[in-house]
N, C-alpha and C positions, 0 to 999 in steps of 0.2 A: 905243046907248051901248056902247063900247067894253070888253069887257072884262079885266078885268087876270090874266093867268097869272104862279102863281108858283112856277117849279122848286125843288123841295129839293134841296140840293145839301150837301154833307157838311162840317163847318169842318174848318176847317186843323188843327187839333189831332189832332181824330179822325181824319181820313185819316193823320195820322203816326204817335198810337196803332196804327191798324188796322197800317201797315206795318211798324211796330218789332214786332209781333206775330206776324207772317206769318213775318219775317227769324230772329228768337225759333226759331218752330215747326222751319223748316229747316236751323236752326244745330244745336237739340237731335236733329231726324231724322238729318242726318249723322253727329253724333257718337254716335248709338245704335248707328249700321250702322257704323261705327270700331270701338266696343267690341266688335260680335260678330264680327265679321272676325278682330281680333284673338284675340280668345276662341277662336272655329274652326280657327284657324291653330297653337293651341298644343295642341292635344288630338291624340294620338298615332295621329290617324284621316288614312286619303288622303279626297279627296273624291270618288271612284269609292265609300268602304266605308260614308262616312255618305250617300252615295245611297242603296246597298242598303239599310242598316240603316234609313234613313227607308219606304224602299218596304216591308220586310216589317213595319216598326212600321203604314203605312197598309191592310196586308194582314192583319193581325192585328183591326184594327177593324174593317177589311170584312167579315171570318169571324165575326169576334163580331154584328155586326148580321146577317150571313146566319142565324147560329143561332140569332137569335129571331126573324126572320120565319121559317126553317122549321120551327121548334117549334109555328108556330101553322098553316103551312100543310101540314106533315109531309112536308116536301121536306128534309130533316138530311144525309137520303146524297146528293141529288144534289148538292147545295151544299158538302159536302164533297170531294167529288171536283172539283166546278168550281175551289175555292179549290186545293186540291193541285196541279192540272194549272197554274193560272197560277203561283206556287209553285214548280216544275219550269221551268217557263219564264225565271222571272227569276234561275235558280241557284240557289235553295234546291231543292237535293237532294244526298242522304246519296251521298257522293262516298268518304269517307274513314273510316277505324275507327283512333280513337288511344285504344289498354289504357295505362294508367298503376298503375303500381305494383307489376305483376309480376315477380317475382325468384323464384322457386323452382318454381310449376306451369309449365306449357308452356303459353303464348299463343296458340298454335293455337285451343285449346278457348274461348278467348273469342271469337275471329273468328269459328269456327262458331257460336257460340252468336247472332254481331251480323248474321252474313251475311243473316239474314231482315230487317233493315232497308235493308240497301244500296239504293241507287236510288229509292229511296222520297223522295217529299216532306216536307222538316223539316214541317208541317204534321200529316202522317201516324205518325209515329216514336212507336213505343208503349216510351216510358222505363218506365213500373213494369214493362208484359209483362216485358221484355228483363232489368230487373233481375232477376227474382223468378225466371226461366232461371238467372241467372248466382248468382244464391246459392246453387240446388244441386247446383253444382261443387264437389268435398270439400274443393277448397282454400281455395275462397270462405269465408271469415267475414263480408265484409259486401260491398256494390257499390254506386257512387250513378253514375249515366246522364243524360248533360246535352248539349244541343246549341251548338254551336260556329259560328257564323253563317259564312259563308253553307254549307258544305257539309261540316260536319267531327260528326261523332259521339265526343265523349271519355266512356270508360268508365273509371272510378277503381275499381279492386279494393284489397280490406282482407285480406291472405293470411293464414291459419291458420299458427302457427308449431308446428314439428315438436317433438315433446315425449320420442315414447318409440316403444318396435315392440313391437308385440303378436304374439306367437306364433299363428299358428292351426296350425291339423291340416296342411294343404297350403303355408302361407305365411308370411310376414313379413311385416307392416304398418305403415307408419309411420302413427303418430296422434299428433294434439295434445292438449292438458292436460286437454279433456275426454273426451277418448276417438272423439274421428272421424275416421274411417281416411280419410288420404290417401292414398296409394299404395304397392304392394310395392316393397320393399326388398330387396336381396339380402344373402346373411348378412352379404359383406365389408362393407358400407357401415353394418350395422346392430349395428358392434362400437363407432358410436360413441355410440352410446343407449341407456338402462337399457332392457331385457329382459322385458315382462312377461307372464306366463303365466296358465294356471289356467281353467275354465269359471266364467263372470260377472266374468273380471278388465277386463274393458273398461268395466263399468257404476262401477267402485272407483277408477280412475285419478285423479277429484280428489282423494279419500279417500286413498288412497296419497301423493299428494304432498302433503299436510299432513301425513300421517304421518311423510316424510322429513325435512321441515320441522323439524321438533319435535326433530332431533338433525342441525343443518348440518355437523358436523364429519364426519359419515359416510358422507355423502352423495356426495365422489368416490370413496369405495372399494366403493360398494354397484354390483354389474352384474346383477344379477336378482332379480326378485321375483315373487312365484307364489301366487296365491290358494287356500288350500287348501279346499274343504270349504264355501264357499260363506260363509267365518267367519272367517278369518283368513290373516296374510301370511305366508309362509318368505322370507329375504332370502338372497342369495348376494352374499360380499365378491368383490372381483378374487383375492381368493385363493384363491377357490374352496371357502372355508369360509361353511357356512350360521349361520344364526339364525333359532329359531323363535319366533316373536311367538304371546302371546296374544290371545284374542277379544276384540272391542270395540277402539272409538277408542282412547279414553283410555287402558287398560290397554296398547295396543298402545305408545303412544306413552310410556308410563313407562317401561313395562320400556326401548325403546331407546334414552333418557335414562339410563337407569341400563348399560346396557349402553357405551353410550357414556364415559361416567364411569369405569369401569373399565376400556374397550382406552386410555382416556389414561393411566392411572396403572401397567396390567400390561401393555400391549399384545398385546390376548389377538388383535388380526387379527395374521396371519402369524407366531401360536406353535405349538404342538404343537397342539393341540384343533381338529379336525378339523370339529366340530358345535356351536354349543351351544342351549341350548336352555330356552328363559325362559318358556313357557307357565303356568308356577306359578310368576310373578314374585313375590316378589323374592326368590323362591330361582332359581337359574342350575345346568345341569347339561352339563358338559360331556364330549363325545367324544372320550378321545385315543386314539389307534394305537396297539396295545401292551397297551391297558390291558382287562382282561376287565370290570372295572366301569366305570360312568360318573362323575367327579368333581362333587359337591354344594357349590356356593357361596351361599353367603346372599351378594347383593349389601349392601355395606356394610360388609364383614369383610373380612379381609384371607383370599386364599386360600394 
C-alpha cells in the first residue's frame, strides 16, 4: 500500500509576513547606518583622529585587563612596558610640551621641569610626579598636567601675582601677598612696589596688608614699611615722612584711620613735621625741623 507524503509548505500569508519582515529589518538597518554616518560626519574629528582615538580607547582596555591578570600573575612591569612600547608604535608619544598661562616667570623652567617626560609613552607620563615638580617653582601657585592625544603634553600654570620687595641684607625680592619670594629685583624696577623691611617682616606681609587696608586712602602715598622689634610697623609716605604705629592689629589700624582722618582735613603728608608718631594713639606727636620739642596732638582736636 502506497503511502501518502506530505510536505509542509509555508501559506501565502506567512511567507509575505515573513518577507515584509526581512524588508522591515533592512529598511531600519540602513537607516541606522544613515543616521551614524551622518552623525560621524558632523563631529569636528578627520577619520584618521577617531581611528586613533578608537585604537588608544581599545589600548586602554587592553592595559586595564593586562593589569588584572598581572596583579594575579605579578607580571605589572612587564605588561606595562609591553602596552608603552605598542603605545610608541601607534603615536602615542609625548612629542610636544605646550605651558599655558605663563606671562611673568620664564618658561624655560617649565620645559626643564617637563623634559623628563618627552619621548615617553602617554601610557607612561607621570601627571601628579610632574605636577608636584612644578608647584615648587616660586612662581607656581598652582599647575594641573593633562595629556592631549595623540602626542601633546599641555601644562596649565596658575602664576603668583607680584605684591611687594622685601629688603634682605644682600638683596631685593619680589614676593607675593603672602610673602613667597619670587625673584630678585633690582632697586630700579623695585621703585614700583611698597618696600618692606625689618627681621620676621616676611612672616607679617598678610598682616600688613590688612593693616593698609583699613585706611585705602593712604595707601598710594605709603612706599615703605619696616617691622620693628618683632611688634610693630614704621610706615614711610613718598614724602619721605614716617609714622610710627602702635603694637597690635587693632590698635595699629586705629590709630592709621585716625591718622588718616586728620592728613584729610590738616594735610599733615608733605607739611613741615618730618615724623609723627602715634604709638600712644590717640595722642599723635609730631617732629618738626626747627623745633627743639616735639608737637603733642590729641587726635580729634584740632591742632
Amino acid at each position: 500500500m502506497a503511502r501518502k507524503v506530505t510536505r509542509k509548505t509555508k501559506g501565502v500569508r506567512r511567507q509575505a509576513r515573513a518577507q515584509g519582515t526581512s524588508r522591515r529589518v533592512r529598511t531600519a538597518r540602513n537607516k541606522g547606518q544613515s543616521i551614524i554616518g551622518r552623525l560621524l560626519s558632523m563631529l569636528p574629528f578627520t577619520e584618521e583622529q577617531l581611528h586613533k582615538a578608537f585604537t588608544f580607547l581599545i589600548l586602554a582596555g587592553g592595559l586595564a585587563g593586562l593589569i588584572f591578570v598581572a596583579n594575579i600573575s605579578g607580571a605589572s612591569a612587564v605588561a606595562s612596558e609591553r602596552i608603552a612600547h605598542v603605545a610608541s608604535n601607534a603615536g602615542y608619544e609625548v612629542r610636544r610640551i605646550q605651558p599655558q598661562g605663563v606671562e611673568r616667570m620664564n618658561v624655560q623652567t617649565v620645559y626643564e621641569r617637563a623634559l623628563s617626560q618627552q619621548n615617553l609613552a602617554m601610557t607612561q607620563v607621570d601627571l601628579h610626579g610632574l605636577r608636584e615638580e612644578l608647584v615648587e617653582l616660586p612662581w607656581v601657585r598652582d599647575a594641573r598636567v593633562s595629556r592631549q592625544l595623540p602626542d601633546t603634553l599641555v601644562i596649565d600654570i596658575i602664576e603668583r601675582e607680584p605684591h611687594a620687595v622685601l629688603q634682605r641684607p644682600d638683596r631685593l625680592m619680589l614676593i607675593d601677598a603672602s610673602g613667597v619670594e619670587l625673584e630678585p629685583i633690582s632697586r630700579a624696577n623695585a621703585a614700583d612696589y611698597l618696600l618692606i623691611a625689618g627681621p620676621g617682616a616676611q612672616d607679617q606681609v598678610e598682616e600688613l596688608t590688612e593693616l593698609l587696608d583699613a585706611a585705602p586712602a593712604l595707601q598710594n602715598q605709603i612706599k615703605a614699611a619696616e617691622w620693628i622689634g618683632n611688634r610693630r610697623w614704621d610706615l614711610t609716605f613718598n614724602t619721605d615722612q614716617e609714622l610710627a604705629l602702635p603694637e597690635g592689629q587693632e590698635r595699629a589700624a586705629a590709630a592709621l584711620i585716625s591718622f588718616a582722618q586728620a592728613d584729610g582735613v590738616h594735610r599733615l603728608i608733605g607739611g613741615q613735621a618730618a615724623s609723627f608718631d602715634m604709638r600712644n594713639a590717640p595722642r599723635m606727636y609730631m617732629n618738626v625741623p626747627g623745633r627743639s620739642e616735639r608737637e603733642e596732638v590729641t587726635m580729634g582736636e584740632e591742632s
